[in-house]
C-alpha positions as CSV (number, residue, x, y, z in Angstrom):
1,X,150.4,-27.2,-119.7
2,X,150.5,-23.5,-119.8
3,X,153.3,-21.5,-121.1
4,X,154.5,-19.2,-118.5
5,X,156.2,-16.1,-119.5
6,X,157.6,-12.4,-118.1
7,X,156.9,-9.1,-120.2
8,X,159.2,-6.0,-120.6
9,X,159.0,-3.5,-123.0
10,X,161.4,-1.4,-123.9
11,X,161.2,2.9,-124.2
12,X,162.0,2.4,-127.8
13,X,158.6,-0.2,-128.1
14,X,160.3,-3.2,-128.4
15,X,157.8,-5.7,-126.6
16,X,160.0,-8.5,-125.2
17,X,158.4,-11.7,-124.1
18,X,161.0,-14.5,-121.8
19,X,159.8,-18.3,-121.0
20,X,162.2,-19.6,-118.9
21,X,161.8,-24.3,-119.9
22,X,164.7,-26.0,-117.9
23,X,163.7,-29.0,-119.7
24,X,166.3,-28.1,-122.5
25,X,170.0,-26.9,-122.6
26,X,168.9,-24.6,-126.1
27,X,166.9,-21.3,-126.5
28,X,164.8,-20.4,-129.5
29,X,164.9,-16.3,-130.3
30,X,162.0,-15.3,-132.3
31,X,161.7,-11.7,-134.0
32,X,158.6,-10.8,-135.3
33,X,157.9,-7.4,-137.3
34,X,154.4,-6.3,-137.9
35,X,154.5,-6.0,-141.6
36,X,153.1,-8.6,-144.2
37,X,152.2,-8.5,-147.9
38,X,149.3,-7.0,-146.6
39,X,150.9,-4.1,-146.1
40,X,152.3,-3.6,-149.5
41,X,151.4,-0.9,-151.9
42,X,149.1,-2.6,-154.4
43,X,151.5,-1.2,-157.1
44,X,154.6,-2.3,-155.4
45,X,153.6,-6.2,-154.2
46,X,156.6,-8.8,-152.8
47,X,158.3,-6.3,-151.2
48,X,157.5,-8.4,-147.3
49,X,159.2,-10.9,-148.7
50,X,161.4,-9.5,-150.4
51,X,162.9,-8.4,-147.3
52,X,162.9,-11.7,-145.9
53,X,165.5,-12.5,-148.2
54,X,167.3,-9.7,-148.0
55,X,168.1,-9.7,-144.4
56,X,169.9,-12.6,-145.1
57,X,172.5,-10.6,-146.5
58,X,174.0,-9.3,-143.5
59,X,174.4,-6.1,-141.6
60,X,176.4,-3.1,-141.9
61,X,179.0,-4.4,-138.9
62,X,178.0,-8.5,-139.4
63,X,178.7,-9.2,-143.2
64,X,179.1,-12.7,-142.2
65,X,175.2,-13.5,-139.9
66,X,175.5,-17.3,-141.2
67,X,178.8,-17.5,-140.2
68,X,178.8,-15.9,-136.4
69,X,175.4,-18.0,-135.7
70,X,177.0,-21.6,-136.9
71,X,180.1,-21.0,-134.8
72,X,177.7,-20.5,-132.1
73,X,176.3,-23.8,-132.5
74,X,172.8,-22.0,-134.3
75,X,170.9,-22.1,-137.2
76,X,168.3,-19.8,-138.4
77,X,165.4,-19.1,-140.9
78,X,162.6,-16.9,-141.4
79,X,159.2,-17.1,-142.8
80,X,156.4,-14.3,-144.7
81,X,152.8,-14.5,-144.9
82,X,150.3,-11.8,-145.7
83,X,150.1,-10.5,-142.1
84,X,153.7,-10.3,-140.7
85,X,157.2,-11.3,-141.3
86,X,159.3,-13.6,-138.7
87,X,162.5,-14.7,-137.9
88,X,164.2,-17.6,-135.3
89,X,167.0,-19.0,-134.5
90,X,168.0,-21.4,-132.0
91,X,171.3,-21.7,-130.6
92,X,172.7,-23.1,-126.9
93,X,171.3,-21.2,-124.3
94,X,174.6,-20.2,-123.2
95,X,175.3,-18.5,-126.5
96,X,172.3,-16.6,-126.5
97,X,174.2,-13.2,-126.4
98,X,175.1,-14.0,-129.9
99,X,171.7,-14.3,-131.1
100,X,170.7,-10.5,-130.1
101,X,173.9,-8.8,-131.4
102,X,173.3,-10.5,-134.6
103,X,169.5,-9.4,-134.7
104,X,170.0,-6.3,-133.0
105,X,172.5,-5.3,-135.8
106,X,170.4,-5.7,-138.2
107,X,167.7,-4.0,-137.2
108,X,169.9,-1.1,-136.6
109,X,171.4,-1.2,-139.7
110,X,170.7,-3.7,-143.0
111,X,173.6,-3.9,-145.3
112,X,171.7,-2.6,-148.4
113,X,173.2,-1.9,-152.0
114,X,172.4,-2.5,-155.7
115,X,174.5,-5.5,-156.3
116,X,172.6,-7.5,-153.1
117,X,169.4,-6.1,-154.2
118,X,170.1,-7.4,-157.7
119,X,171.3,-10.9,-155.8
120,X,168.4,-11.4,-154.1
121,X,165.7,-10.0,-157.0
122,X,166.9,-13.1,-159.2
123,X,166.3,-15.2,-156.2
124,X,163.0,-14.2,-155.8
125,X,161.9,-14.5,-159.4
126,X,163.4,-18.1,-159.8
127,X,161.6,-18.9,-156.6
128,X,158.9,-17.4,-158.1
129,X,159.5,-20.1,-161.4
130,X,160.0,-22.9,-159.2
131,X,157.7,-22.4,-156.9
132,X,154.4,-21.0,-158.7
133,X,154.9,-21.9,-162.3
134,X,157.3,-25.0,-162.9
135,X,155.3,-26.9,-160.0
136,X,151.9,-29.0,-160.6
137,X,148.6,-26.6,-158.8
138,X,151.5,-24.0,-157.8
139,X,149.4,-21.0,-159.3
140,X,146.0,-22.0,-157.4
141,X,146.6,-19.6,-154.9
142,X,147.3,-17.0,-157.2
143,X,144.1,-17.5,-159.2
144,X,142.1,-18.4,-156.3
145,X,143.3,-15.3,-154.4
146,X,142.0,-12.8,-156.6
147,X,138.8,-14.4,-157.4
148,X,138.1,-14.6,-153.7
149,X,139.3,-11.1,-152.8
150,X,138.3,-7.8,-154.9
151,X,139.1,-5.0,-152.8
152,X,141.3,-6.5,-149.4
153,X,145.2,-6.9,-149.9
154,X,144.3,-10.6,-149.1
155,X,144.2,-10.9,-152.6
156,X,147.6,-11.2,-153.7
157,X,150.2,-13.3,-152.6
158,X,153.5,-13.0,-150.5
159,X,155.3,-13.5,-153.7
160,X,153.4,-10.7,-154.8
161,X,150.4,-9.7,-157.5
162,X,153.1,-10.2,-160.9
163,X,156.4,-10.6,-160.2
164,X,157.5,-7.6,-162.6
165,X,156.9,-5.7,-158.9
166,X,160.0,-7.6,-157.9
167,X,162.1,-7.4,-161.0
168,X,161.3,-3.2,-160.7
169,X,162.2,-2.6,-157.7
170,X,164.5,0.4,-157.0
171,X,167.0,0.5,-153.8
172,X,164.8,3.9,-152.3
173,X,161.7,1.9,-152.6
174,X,163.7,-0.8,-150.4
175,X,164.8,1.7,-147.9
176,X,161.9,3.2,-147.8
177,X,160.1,0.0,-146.5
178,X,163.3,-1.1,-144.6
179,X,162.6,2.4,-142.5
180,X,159.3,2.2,-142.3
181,X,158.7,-1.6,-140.5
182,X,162.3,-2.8,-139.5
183,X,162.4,-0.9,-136.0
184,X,161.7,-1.4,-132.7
185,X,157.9,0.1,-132.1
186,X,157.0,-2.6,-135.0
187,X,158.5,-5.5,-133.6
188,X,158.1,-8.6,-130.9
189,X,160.5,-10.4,-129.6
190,X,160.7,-13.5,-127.5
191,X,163.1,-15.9,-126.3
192,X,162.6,-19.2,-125.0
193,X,164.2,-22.1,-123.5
194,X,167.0,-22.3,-120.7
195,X,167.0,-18.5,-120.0
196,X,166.6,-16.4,-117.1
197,X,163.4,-13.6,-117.8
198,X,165.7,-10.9,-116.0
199,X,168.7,-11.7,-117.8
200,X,166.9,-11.7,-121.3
201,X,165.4,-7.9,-120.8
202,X,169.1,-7.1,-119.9
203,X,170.4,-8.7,-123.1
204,X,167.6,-6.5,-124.8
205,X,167.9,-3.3,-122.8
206,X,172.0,-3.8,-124.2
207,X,172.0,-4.8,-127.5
208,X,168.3,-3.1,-128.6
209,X,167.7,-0.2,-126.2
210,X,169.5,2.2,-128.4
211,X,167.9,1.8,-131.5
212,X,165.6,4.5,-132.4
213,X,162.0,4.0,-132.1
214,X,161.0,4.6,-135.6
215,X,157.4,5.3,-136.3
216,X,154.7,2.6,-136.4
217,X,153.0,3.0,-139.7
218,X,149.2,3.4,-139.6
219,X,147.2,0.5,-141.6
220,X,143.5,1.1,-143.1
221,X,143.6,-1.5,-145.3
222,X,140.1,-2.0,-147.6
223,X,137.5,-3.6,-146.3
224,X,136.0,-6.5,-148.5
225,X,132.6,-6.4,-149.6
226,X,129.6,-8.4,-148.7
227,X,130.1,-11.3,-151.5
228,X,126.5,-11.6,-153.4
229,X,127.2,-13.4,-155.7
230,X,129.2,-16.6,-156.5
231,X,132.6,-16.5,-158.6
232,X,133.9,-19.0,-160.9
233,X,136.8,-19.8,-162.7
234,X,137.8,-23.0,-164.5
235,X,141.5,-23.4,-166.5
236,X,143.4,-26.0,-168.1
237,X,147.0,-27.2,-166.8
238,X,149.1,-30.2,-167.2
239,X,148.2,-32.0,-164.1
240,X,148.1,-34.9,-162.9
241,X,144.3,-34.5,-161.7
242,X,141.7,-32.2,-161.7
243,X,141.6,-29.9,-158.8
244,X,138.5,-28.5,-157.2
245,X,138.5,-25.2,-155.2
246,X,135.6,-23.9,-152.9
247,X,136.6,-20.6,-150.6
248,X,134.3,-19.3,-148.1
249,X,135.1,-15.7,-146.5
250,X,134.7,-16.2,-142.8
251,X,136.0,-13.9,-139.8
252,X,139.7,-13.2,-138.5
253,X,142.2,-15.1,-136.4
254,X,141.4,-13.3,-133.2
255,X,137.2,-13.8,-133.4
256,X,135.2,-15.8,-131.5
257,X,134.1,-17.5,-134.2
258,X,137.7,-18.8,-135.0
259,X,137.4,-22.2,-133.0
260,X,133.9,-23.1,-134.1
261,X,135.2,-22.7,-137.9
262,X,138.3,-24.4,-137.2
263,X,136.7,-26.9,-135.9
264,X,133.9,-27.5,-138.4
265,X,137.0,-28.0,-141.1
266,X,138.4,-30.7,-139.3
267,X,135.1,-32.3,-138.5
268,X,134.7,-32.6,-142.7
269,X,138.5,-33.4,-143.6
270,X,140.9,-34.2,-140.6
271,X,142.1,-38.2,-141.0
272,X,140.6,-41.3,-141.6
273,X,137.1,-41.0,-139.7
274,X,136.3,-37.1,-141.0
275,X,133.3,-37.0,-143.1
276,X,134.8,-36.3,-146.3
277,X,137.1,-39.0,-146.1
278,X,134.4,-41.8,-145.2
279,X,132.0,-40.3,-147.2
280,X,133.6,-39.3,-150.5
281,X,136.4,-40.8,-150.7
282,X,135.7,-44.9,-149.7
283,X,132.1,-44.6,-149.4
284,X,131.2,-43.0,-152.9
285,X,135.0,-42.7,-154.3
286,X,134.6,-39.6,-156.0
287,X,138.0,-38.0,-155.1
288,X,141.3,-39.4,-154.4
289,X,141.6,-37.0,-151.0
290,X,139.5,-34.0,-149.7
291,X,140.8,-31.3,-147.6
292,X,139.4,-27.9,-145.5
293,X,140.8,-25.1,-143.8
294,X,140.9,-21.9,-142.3
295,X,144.0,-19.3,-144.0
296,X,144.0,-18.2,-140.2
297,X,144.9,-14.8,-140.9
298,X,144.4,-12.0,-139.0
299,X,142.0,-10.1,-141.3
300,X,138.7,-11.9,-142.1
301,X,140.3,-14.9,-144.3
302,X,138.9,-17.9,-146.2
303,X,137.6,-21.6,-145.3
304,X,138.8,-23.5,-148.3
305,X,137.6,-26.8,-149.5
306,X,140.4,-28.7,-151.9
307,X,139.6,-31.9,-153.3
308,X,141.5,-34.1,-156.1
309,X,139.0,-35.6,-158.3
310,X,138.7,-39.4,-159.7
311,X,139.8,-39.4,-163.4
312,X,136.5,-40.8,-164.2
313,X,134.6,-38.1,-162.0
314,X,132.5,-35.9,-163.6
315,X,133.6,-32.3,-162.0
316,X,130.0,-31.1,-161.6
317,X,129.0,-34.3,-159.4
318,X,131.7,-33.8,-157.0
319,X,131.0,-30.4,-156.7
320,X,127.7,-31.3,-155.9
321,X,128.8,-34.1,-153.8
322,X,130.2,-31.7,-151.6
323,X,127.6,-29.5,-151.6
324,X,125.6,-31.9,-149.7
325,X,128.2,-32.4,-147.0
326,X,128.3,-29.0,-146.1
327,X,124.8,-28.1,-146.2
328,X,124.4,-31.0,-144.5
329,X,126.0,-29.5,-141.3
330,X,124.1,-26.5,-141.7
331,X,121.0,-28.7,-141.2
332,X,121.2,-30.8,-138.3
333,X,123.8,-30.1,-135.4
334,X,126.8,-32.8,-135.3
335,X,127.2,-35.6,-132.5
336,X,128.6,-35.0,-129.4
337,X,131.1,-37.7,-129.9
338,X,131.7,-36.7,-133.1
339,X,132.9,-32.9,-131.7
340,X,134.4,-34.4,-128.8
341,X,137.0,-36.5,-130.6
342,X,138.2,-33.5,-133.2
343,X,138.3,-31.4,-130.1
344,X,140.5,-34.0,-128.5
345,X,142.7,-34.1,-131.8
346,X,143.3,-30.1,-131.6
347,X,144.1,-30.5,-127.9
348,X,146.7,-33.6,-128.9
349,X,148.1,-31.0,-131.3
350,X,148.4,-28.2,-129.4
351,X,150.1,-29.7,-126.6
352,X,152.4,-31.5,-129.4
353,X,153.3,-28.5,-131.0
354,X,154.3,-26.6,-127.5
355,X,156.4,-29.4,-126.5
356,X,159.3,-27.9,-129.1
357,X,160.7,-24.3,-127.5
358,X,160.4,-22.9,-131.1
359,X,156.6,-22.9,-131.3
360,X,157.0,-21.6,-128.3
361,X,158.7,-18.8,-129.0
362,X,156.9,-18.2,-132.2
363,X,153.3,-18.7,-130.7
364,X,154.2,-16.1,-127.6
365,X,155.2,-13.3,-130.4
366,X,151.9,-14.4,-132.2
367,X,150.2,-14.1,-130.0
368,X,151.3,-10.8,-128.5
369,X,150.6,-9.2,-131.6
370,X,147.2,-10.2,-131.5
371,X,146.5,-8.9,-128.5
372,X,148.2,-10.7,-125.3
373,X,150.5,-13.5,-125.7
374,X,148.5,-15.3,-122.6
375,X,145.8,-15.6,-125.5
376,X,148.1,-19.0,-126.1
377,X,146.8,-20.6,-122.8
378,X,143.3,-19.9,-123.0
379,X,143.2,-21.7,-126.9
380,X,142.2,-24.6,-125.5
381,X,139.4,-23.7,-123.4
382,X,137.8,-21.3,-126.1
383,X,137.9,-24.9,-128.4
384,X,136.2,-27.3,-125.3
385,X,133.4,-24.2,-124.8
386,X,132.6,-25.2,-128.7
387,X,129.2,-27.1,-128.6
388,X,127.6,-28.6,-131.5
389,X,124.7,-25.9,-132.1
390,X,127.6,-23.4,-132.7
391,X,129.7,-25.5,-135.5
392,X,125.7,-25.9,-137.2
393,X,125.5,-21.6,-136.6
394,X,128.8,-21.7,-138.6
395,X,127.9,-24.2,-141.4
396,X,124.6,-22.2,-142.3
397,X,126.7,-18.7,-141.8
398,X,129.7,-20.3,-144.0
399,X,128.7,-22.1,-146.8
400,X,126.2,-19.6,-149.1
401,X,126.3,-20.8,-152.6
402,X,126.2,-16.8,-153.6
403,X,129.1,-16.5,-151.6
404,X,131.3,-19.1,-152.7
405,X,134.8,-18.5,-155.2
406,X,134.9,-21.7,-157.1
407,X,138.3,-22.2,-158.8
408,X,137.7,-25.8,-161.2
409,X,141.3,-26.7,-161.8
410,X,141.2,-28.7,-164.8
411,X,143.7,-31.3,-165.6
412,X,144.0,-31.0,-170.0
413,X,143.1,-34.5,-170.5
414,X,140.1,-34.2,-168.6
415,X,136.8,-34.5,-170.3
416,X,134.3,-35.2,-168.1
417,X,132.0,-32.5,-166.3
């Protein structure tokens, strides 16, 4: 079922999307600012999310967010990857005033001083600890990252590239970054749920319309280059299991050639039936559990291939192993049926996932900033158009062994391989 919406935009930028579901007495309020770790300087890394934390910390007028939002019946959170940084709430639709004065006050004006900055540096670098370090596999990503990516910003983290960014962070370099992305021409906003379009461009016209502009900063960000070569690296841990890493660079989360990859991944590794799963996993029970995916970014981004290898599996006849699954789909198209029933699985998905007002609220901004939010409607017919030639075209285009970061995860009391 398509997600209907109104657009208004307001003379400061502020795009605001409205999708009016009488199905439920709540609304969902979803802010998104165009900024992500991408956007970083490569000498001053975390800083996106950073800033997620820190908005926490309330507003110049609003010391107490949490507070206001609970005795509105809301609760919040917010989220950072490498291409933006968003935040939702959800509250009763008849409370929703509450949710743009509290949003709208901190955009106008973040509560920022030395002793919060402190606060939420220490949070940052224990979540760092927890997170990357003190958890089994939690550094993968930040050795696979920079194996995969040379030149693109792709190739650090939202946590950033070493922590010591975060620890050195001064309170101008904050408010530099708070000035530069935290206004109005770099933000989305939409609402969703038991709201009235008209009456949420009011709410916006009120609470943001006075905000200034600000300046949308420009982005030339590095292109990577062709990879000709294939990249390895193998370290030690104390794990549980070995770990085996294969990235692929494909294209961006706005190309054409999105759906076919997407769907190629689930083909090898989504449930029961996929091919990795029959094939090595109860057929020739080389790895515990196999996994692909796309990073979906919006830059060109990765297809990764994860598996967890058998104790007694040699790490070079896995590797291989899958080797021959993906060139196998490079050689011969897949069957109908076979395409048909991951297509119908995305489909199941999507409609799951738009059921709750929240995705929809965060999908429309999404999707606005890639273009047109009504890009969320037409997802499922650029996925049926998919037909078996083009996931083969993918396969042979994807999976170069020149082209291929290989990260061998290595459990210490491994020996084999």
């Amino acid at each position: 079922m398509a997600v209907n919406f109104e657009r208004h935009t307001l003379s400061n930028g502020l795009r605001v999307l409205a999708h009016r579901d009488p199905t439920t007495p709540m609304a969902a309020f979803n802010l998104l600012y165009d900024v992500g770790a991408r956007d970083e300087h490569p000498d001053r890394t975390g800083f996106a999310h950073l800033f997620e934390h820190l908005m926490f910390e309330g507003s110049v007028h609003i010391p107490d967010y949490d507070v206001r939002l609970q005795r509105a019946g809301g609760e919040n959170n917010a989220f950072t990857t490498n291409d933006i940084t968003n935040y939702y709430l959800t509250l009763p639709a008849v409370n929703l005033e509450t949710a743009f004065w509290l949003e709208s006050d901190r955009m106008l004006g973040l509560a920022l001083s030395e002793e919060k900055l402190e606060t939420q540096k220490n949070v940052v670098v224990e979540e760092y600890r927890q997170s990357y370090l003190n958890q089994p596999y939690g550094d993968a990503w930040l050795l696979l990252r920079p194996l995969a990516w040379q030149r693109h910003p792709y190739r650090w983290a939202t946590i950033g590239k070493s922590i010591d960014h975060i620890r050195q962070a001064r309170l101008e370099q904050v408010r530099d970054f708070f000035r530069d992305y935290y206004h109005p021409g770099n933000a989305i906003l939409a609402v969703a749920g038991q709201v009235d379009p008209q009456h949420v461009f009011r709410l916006a016209e009120t609470w943001f319309g006075d905000i200034p502009p600000g300046k949308r900063p420009g982005r030339v960000l590095p292109a990577e280059a062709p990879v000709i070569r294939q990249r390895r690296l193998r370290v030690e841990r104390d794990v549980p299991s070995t770990q085996l890493y294969l990235a692929f660079h494909t294209c961006g989360r706005g190309d054409k050639d999105f759906f076919p990859a997407d769907l190629l991944s689930d083909i090898l590794a989504s449930g029961e039936s996929a091919r990795f799963a029959r094939r090595l996993v109860r057929g020739r029970k080389l790895v515990g559990e196999a996994h692909a995916y796309l990073t979906g970014s919006l830059d060109p981004g990765l297809f990764l291939v994860q598996a967890t290898l058998h104790r007694e599996a040699a790490f070079g006849a896995v590797e291989e192993a899958i080797w021959e699954e993906l060139q196998a789909l490079s050689e011969e198209p897949v069957g109908g049926q076979e395409l048909q029933k991951v297509k119908n699985k995305v489909e199941a998905a999507h409609t799951f996932a738009e059921s709750h007002v929240l995705a929809k609220a965060i999908n429309l901004a999404y999707y606005e900033l890639m273009g047109d939010a009504g890009l969320l409607n037409r997802q499922m017919e650029a996925y049926a158009r998919v037909r078996p030639e083009d996931i083969q075209q993918q396969a042979k285009s994807l999976f170069r062994r020149e082209g291929a970061a290989i990260l061998h995860y290595a459990a210490r009391e491994t020996v084999n391989g």
